[in-house]
N, C-alpha and C positions, 0 to 999 in steps of 0.2 A: 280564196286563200284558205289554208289549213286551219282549222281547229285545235288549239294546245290543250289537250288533257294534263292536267295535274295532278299525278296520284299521287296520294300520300298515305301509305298504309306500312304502319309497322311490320306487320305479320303478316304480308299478303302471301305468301306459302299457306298458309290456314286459312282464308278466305274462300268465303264459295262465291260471292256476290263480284266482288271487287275483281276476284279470276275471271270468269264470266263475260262481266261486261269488257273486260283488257282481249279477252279473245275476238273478241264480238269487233272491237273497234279496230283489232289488227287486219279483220278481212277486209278495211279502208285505209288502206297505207295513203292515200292521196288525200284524202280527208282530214286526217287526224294524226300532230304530232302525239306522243306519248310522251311524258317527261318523269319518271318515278324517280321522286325524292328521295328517301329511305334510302334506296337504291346509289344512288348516285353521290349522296351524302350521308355515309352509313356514321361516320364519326360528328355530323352536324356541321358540318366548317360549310357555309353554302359559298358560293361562288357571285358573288350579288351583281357583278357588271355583266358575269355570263346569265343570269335567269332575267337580267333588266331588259337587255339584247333579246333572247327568247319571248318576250311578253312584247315588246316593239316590233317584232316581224311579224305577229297575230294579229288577229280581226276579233278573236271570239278566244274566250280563256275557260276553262271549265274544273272545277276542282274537286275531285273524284276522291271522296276518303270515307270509313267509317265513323258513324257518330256515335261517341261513348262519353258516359258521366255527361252526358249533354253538353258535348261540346265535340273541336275537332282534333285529332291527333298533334300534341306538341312539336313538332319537327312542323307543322303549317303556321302555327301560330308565331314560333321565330322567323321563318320564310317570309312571311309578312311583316313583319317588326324591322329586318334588316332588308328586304328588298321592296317596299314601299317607304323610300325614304325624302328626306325633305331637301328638296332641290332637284326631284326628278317625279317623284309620285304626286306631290300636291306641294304650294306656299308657293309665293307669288310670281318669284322666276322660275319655278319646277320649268313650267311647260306643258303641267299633268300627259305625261305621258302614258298613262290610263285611260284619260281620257276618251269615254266616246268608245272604248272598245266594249264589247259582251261579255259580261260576267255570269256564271251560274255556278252552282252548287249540285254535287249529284252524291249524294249519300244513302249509305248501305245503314238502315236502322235496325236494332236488333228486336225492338216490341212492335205491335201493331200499332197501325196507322190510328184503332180508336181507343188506344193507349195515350195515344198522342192527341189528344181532343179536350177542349174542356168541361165537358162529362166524364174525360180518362181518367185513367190511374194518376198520368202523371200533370194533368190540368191544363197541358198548353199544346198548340199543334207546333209542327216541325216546324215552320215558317217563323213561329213567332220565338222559336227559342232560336234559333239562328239572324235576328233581328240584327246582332251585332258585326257581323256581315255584310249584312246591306246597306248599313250605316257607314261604313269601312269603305267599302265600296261605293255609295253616292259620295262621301267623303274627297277622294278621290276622281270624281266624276266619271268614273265607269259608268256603261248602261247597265244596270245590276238586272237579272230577269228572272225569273220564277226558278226554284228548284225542281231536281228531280230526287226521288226516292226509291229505295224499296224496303218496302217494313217488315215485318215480319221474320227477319234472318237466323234469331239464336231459334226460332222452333221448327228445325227441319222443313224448309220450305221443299217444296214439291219442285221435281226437277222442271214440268210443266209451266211452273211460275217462274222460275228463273230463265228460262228460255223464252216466255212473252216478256219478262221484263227486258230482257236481254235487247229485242228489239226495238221493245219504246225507248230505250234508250237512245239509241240510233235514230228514232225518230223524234226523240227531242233534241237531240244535237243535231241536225239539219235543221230542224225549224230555229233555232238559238235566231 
């Protein structure tokens, strides 16, 4: 079964990360749906029976957005709010229809990874400030699984690093 990527990127016209990996996943039309938010819900009105439908025909869900002010783009955070809801995403007739599927995280960070440490600038690694997440996710009994990253982005990454990130990526989404 296909993989649903969730991109959620305001700006993905100005992205180098987020283009990148979208190109990279398009050479697996068989693989991997693509579902861009922004895109598809430019006004925010989501569509919450059609993204519920979408998330029940998946095996593996994967949510592909930039992480800024340490957190994830607002158009994801309503996404969640209105389409994990109760009597279908978790409570006791739901049926968790989450359930059991694979969840991850795949974010474009704009500082380095030992930025992101607690020796770093900013005291905490990406894991753990994304904690709310995972919570959200075992919440709903998703199998929640390790993220993916790439750090470094606002300092002119090397075309060299985005093209090996480009296929770890792909090779963390086969292993999901």
């Amino acid at each position: 079964m296909k993989t649903l990527v969730i991109i959620i990127h305001p700006t993905l016209e100005n992205s180098l990360i987020n283009k990148r990996w979208i190109e990279e996943l398009k050479k697996y039309p068989n693989q991997y749906t693509l579902h861009n938010l922004y895109s598809l819900y430019p006004d925010e009105k989501i569509d919450v029976e059609k993204e519920q439908q979408l998330i029940e025909a998946h095996d593996s869900i994967v949510f592909q957005f930039p992480f800024y002010w340490f957190n994830c783009p607002p158009l994801l955070k309503k996404w969640l709010d209105e389409v994990f809801t109760y009597g279908w995403a978790y409570g006791s007739t739901s049926g968790y229809k989450v359930a059991n599927k694979k969840i991850a995280l795949a974010i474009s960070a704009g500082i380095t990874k030992e930025d992101y440490s607690a020796s770093g600038r900013y005291k905490y690694t990406l894991e753990q400030l994304t904690t709310p997440f995972e919570v959200t996710f075992n919440y709903v009994k998703a199998n929640y699984r390790p993220l993916f990253a790439f750090y470094n982005a606002e300092n002119n990454p090397s075309t060299e690093s985005i093209e090996e990130n480009a296929k770890e990526y792909i090779a963390f989404l086969e292993a999901l």
